[in-house]
N, C-alpha and C positions, 0 to 999 in steps of 0.2 A: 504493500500500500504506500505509494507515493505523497504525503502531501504539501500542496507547494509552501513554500516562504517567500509573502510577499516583499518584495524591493520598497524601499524608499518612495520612489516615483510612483510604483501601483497602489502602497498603503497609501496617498496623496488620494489617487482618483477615488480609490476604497471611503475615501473620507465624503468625498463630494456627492459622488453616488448615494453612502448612507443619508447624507443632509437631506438629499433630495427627497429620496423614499419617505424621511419622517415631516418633511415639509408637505407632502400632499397629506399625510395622516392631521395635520394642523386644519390644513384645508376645507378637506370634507368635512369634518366635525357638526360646523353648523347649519348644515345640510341633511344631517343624519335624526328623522322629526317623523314623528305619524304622518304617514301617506304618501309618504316619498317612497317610489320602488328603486330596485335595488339595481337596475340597467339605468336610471337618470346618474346615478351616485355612480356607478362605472362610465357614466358618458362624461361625466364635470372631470373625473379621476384623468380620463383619458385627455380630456383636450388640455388640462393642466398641463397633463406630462410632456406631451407633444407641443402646446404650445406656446405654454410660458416656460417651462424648464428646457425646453428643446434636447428632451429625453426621449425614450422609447418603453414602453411599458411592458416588461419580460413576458408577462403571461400570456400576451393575447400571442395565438398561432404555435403556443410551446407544447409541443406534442399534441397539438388539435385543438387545445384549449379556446374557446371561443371569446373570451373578454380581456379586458384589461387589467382588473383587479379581482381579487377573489371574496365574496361575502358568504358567509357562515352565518345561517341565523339558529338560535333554540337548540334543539338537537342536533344539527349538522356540526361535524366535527372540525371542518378543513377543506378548502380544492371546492366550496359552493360557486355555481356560475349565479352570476348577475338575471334578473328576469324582471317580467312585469308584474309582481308579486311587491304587491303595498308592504311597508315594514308598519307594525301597529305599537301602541302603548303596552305596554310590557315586554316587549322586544327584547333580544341581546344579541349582537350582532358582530361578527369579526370580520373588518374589513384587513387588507393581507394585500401588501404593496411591494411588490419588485418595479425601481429603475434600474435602466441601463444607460449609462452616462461614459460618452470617450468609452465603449467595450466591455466598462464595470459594472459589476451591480451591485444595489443595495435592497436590501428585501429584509421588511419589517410589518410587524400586525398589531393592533390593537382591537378589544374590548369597546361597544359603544352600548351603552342604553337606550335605547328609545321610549321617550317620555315615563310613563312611572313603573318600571322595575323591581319586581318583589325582591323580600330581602333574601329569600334562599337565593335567587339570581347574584344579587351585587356579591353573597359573601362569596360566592365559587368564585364570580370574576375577580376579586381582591386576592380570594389564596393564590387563585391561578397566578396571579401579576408576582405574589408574593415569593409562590415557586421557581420562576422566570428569574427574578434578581437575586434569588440563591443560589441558585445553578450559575449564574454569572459573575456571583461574589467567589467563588471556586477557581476562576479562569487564572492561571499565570504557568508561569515555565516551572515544568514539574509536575505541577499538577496531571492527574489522569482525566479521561472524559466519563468515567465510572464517579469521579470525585462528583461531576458537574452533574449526572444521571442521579446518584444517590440523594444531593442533596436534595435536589427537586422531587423524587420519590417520598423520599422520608415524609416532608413537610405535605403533600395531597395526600398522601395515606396515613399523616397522623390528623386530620381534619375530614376521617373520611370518605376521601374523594375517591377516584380511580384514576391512575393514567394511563391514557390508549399509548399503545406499545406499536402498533404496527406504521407510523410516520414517525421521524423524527428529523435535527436539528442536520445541518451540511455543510463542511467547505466550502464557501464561496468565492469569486473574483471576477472572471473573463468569463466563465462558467458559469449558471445558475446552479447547479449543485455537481461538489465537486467531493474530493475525500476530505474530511472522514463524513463516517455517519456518529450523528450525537444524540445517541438516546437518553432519554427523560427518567431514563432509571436504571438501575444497576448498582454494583456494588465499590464502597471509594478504595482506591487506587488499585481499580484493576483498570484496563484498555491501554490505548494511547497517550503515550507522555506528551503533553503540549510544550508548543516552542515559540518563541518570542516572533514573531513575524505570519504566524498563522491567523485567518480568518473564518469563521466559526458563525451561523445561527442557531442559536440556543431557543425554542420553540415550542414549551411543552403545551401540550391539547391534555386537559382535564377535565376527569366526565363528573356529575354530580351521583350519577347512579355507575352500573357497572362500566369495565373498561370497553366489553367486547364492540365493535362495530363492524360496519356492512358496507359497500358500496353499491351507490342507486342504478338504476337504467341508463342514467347519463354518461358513467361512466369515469365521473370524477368525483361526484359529491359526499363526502364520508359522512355517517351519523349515526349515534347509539342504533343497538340494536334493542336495548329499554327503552327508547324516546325520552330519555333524560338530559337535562342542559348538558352540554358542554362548553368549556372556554378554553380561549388559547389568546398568548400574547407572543412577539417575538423581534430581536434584535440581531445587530452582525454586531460581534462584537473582534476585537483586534487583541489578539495576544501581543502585550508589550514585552519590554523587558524584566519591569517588576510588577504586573496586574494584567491589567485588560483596561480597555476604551471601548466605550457604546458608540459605535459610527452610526445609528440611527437616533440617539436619544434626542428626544423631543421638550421644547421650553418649561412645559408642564412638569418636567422631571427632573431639570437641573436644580 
């Protein structure tokens, strides 16, 4: 298993890339409302990308994929397409943004409520995010990807939760997913030794009811096979010399 170590010059575009990605997630926000469907919020997503960021939006045409951004609503785990399907009041919704900027990409997801959200929704979406920056508080040279899997395990399964096993976390750069694979759970320090130059999305999908899921007729869309919430949140993050750097972190989070 090869995986690269980005240069000087690539971690730069790595940077730009990430901004991007978390710059449309800024974007859409206030557009994410009762009775807005879910292809408007992939059409606003799209001409951003294309035409104030003079990017390219990875998903659309990626293995067939027909949109530009990916929306997860309720039970849907991951990989939802866009539709003319109203998002309502009680909603939860993960919208999932890859740019491609100068070659690079940045591919990150967020958690959105739509209008008033019960509390069993908000707490899964808060552990989920909680998981996410545990597994990413793990990142540095030395560290295993078992380290980053465990934490995040530990924390959904002591609140609980489940984590779907069968997607997880990848290499990124020139590539939309490249080596390694970074699962959401595991045991710490077993896998790959991380190294100061590496880039990495960290990504866990947390069910509120069991892990198992299904894929639909479409051919992309994951979703419990209980019909139970799931959330997911996700960053590139950059293996430094002594930690890690969020190349997607968004205003809201500094």
């Amino acid at each position: 298993m090869s995986i690269p170590i980005k240069t000087e010059s690539e971690i730069e575009k790595m940077r730009i890339a990430g901004r991007l990605a978390a710059e449309v997630l800024e974007m859409i926000e206030p557009y994410v409302v009762p009775g807005v469907t879910t292809d408007e919020l992939n059409q606003i997503c799209h001409d951003y990308i294309v035409d104030v960021q003079n990017a390219i939006p990875a998903p659309l045409n990626y293995h067939g994929f027909p949109k530009s951004i990916c929306t997860s609503i309720n039970h849907q785990i991951c990989h939802g397409i866009p539709s003319d399907k109203k998002l309502k009041s009680g909603d939860i919704v993960n919208i999932d943004i890859t740019v491609i900027k100068d070659e690079y990409h940045g591919d990150t997801s967020k958690m959105f409520c739509v209008g008033e959200v019960s509390q069993h929704a908000k707490r899964l979406i808060k552990i989920t995010q909680e998981a996410m920056f545990l597994g990413i508080q793990q990142v540095k040279p030395g560290a295993t990807l078992g380290d980053i899997g465990h934490a995040i395990q530990k924390h959904a399964e002591s609140n609980r939760y489940s984590v779907v096993r069968e997607f997880c976390g990848h290499g990124i750069g020139k590539k939309f997913h490249e080596e390694p694979q970074v699962l959401h759970y595991g045991k710490a320090g077993e896998g790959v030794t991380l190294e100061a130059g590496m880039i990495l999305t960290i990504e866990p999908m947390i069910n509120l009811g069991k892990r198992h899921m299904k894929v639909l007729a479409d051919g992309w869309t994951a979703v419990t096979k209980d019909r139970s919430l799931s959330a997911q949140w996700e960053h590139t993050i950059l293996v430094t010399p002594n930690g890690y750097e969020i190349l997607t972190l968004r205003k809201e989070e500094m």
